[in-house]
N, C-alpha and C positions, 0 to 999 in steps of 0.2 A: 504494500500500500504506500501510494506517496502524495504527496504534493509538497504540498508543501507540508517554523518561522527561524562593538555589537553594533549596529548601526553603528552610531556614531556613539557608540555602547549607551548613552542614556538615553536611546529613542526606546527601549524596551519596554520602561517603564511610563514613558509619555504617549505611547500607542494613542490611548484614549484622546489626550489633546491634538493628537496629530492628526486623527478624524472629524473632530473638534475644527480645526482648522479649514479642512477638506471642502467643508460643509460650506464655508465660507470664500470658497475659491470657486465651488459648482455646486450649488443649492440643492439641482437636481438628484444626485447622487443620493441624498436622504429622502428621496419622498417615499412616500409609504406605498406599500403592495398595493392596496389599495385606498380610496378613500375611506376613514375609520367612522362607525358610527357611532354616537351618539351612547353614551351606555354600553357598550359593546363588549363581549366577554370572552374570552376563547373557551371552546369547551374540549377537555382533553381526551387524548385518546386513550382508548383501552389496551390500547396493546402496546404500550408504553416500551421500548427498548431495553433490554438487560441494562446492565451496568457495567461498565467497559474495563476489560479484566488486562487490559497493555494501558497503561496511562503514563509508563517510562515513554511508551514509543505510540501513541498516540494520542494527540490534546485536540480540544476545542472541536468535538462534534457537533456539528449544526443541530438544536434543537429545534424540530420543523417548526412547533406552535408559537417560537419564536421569531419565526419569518414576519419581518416587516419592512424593509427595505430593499431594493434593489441592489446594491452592492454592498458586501457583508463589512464590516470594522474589524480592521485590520488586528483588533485583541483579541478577536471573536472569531477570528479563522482557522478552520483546520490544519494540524499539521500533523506528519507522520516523519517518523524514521526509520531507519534499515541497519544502520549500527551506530553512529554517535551523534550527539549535538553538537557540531565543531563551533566554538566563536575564535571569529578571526576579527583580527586587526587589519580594515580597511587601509590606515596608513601605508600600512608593511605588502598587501596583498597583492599579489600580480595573478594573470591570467596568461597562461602560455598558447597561442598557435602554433604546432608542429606537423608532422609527419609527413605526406606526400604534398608538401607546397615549396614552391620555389623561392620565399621570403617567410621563413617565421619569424612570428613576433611574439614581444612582450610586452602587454601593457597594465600601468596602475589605474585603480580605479580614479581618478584622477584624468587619463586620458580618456578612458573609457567616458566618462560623463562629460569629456570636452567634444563628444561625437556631435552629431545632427542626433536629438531624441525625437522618440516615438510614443504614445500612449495607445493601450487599447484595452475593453472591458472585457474582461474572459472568464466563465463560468468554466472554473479547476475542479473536476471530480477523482477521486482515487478508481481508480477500476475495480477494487474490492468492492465499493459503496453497494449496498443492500446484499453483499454474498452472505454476510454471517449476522443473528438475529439483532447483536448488539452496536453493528458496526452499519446505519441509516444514514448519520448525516456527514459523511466525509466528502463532502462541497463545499463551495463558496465564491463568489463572485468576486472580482477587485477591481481597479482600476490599475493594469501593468504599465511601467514606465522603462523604456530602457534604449539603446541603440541600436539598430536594426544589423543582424549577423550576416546576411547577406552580402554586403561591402565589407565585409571584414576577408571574409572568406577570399573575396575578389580580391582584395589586394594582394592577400597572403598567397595567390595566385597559385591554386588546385592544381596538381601533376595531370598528364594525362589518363594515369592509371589510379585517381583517388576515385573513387567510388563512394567509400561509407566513411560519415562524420561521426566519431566517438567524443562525449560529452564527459567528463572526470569532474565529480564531487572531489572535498576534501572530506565528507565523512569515508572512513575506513575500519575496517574488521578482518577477521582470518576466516578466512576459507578451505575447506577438504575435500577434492576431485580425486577417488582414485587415491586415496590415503596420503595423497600430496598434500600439505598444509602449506597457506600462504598468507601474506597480506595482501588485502584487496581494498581500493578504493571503489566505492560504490562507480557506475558508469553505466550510460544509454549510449545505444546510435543509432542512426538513423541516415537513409541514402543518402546522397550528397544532393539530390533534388530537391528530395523531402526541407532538408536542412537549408537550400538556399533559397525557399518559403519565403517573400516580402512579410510576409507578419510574425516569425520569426524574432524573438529580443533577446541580447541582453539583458537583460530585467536588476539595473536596482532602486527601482519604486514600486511602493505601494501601497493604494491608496495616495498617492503625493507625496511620500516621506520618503525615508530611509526604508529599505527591504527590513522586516526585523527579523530576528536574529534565528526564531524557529522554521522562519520560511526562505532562509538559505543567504541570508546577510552576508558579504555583499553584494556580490552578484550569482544568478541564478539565471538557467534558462524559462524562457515562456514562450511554448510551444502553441497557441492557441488551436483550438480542434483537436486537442491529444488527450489523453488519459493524465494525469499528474504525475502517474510513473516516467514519462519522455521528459516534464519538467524540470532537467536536473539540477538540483539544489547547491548551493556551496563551490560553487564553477572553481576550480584551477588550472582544467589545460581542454584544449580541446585538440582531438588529432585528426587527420586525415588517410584512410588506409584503402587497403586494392580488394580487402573483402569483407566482408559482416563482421564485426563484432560477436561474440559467443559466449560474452560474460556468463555470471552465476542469474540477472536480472533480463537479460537477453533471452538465455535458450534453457535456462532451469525453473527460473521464477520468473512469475510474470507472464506464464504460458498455459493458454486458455485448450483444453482437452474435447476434442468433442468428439460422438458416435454418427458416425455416416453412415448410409447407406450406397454404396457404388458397386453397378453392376448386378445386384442381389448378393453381396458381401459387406459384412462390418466394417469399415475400415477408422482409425480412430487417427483424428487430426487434429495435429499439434498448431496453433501459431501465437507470436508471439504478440502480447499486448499494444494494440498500437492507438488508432484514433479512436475519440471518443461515439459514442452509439447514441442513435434514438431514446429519448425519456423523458418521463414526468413523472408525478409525483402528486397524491393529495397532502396540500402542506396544514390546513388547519380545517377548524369549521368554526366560525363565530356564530354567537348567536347575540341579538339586539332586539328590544320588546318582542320576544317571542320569535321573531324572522330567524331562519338561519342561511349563512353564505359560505361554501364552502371554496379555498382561496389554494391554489398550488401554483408552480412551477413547470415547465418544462424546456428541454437544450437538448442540446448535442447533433440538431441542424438546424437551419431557420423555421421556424414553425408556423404551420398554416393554419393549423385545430389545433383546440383542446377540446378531450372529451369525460363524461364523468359517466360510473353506472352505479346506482345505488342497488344493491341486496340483486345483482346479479341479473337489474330487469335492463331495460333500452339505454343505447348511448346518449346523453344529451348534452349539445353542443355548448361548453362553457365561451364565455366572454374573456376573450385576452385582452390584458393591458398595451395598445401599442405606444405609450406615452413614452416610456423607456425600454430602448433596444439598442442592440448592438450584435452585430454576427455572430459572434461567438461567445454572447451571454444568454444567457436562462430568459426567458418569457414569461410573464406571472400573469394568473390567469384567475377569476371567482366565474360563478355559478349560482344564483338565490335557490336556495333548497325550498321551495315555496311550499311544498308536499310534506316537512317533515312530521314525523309521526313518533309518540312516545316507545320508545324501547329501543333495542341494541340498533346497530347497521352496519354493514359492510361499503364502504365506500374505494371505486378504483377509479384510476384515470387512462388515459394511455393520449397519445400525442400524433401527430401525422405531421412529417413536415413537408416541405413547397415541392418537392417530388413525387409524393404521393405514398410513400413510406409508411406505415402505420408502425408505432411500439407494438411487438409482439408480445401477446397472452401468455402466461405461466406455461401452458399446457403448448406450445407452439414449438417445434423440434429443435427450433435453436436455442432455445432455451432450455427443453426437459429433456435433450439431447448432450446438453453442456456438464461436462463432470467435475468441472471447476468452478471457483465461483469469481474469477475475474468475469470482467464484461457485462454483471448480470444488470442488463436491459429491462426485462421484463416489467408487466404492467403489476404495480404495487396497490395492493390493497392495504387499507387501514380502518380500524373497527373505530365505531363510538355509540354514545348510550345518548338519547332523547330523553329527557325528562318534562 
């Protein structure tokens, strides 16, 4: 699981102000999922998530009932890790470009931030997110800042035989292949296409600050349209090579198992976690004299519908918000439950985006096919009680 959080080591504890500030540089960015009503209450769900049993190596699960904004506060964001929490000293930190280019370089964050910057709003999922009961809210939306990698790449001037970009964290741990023991710094790659992506950053902002420090201070890649796994956190080198990368996060973890059928034979197929998938989500259900409105989420392409089915009867069309959008953030979406009725309910969603894609059903082969639980897509259901 990844995504993402010293600065300028005391932004960690000014998080708060530094959203505080945000607010005041682009208003929008805090407005509400929707407009609030009057009295208005959330009413919680029943099926409340476990209690999250890694809180060394996973913080700040988005608590849906407390979706109310379109891009999450940067103290309030999820972050995961894979082996350590490195804090680096920005002063001191360089970022190496190597391996098949004809000019590597070196630069501090300092040049880095002397580039041409970029912002852009990207709703970060872990590709774990809904695989295990207790692990729902590993999203979150920001506003990324950073230099576009693409001209980087250019200048450092690719061989003809570089193919694949390999991304190096500085967090590190030991690894056992074959009773070989090593040290490993965590690492992604990806084609050298993929990688030379105009949206594609550098990334050290967020939300307008300093990156903090859980979500890969100081610089960090953002991948927009990726899983948080490709996001790689705590950048110190980036390389250039003539074939795939086949790290421990590449081709051990991070790889979705599925059962096929080919030819009238089983065949079971490995790949490895890459862009993000079709999804929504019911995030809440408020209720206001008596009304209630049920308010989600949905991403992971542009979205054309939202849909809702209550206790398993018809789909009906919810109302998206198009007030705030951005390619590669989340769509927030309500529905007036005008019908609701005293007792339990089952409430799902599912999403369709501008190609005609629908999120696929539990029961849907790619999904009850799948025997991992990265990627899981599927349409979420969420119980609650009418009173």
């Amino acid at each position: 699981m990844d995504t993402g959080y010293s600065s300028r080591r005391d932004f960690v504890v000014q998080g708060g102000a530094a959203f505080t500030g945000l607010s005041l540089l682009h208003a929008p960015f805090l407005a509400q999922a929707f407009p609030s009503r009057k009295g208005e209450e959330v009413v919680p769900w029943l099926d409340q998530p476990p209690d999250n049993p890694a809180p060394d190596e996973v913080r700040n699960l988005l608590r849906w009932e407390d979706l109310d904004s379109w891009v999450t506060p940067s103290d309030q964001f999820f972050a995961v890790n894979h082996y350590d929490w490195p804090v680096i000293d920005g002063e001191t930190w360089t970022l190496e470009i190597g391996g098949l280019v004809r000019r590597p370089m070196t630069l501090t964050l300092s040049e880095l931030t002397a580039r041409p910057r970029r912002e852009t709003v990207f709703t970060l999922e872990c590709s774990g997110n809904h695989g295990f009961p207790w692990f729902i809210g590993g999203i979150g939306t920001a506003s990324w800042a950073g230099t576009p990698l693409a001209p980087i790449l250019e200048e450092a001037q690719v061989l003809e035989d570089g193919r694949e970009v390999i991304f190096f964290g500085s967090d590190a741990g030991e690894e056992e292949v074959r009773e070989i023991k090593m040290p490993q710094h965590f690492a992604r790659s990806m084609s050298l296409t993929d990688a030379m992506s105009p949206d594609n950053l550098l990334c050290y902002e967020m939300n307008r600050a300093p990156l903090p420090q859980p979500n890969g201070f100081p610089v960090r890649l953002i991948a927009p349209g990726w899983y948080g796994i490709a996001n790689v956190k705590w950048l110190k080198r980036i390389e250039v090579r003539d074939s795939r990368f086949m790290g421990r996060f590449m081709a051990r973890d991070y790889v979705t198992v599925r059962e096929e059928r080919l030819d009238g034979e089983t065949a079971w197929i490995e790949s490895s976690v890459g862009r993000a998938l079709l999804k929504s989500v019911p995030a809440k259900v408020t209720r206001s004299n008596g009304r209630y409105q049920i308010v989600g989420a949905a991403w992971g392409a542009p979205i054309a519908a939202a849909e809702v089915r209550i206790d398993g009867g018809p789909w009906v069309r919810a109302t998206i918000d198009r007030s705030e959008q951005a390619e590669f953030a989340w769509t927030l979406w309500s529905l007036d439950w005008t019908d609701a009725s005293p007792g339990e309910h089952a409430i799902t969603s599912r999403a369709t985006d501008a190609a005609g894609n629908v999120q696929p059903a539990m029961d849907d082969p790619r999904i009850a096919n799948k025997q991992t639980y990265w990627e899981s897509n599927g349409q979420v259901t969420r119980r609650i009680r009418v009173t």
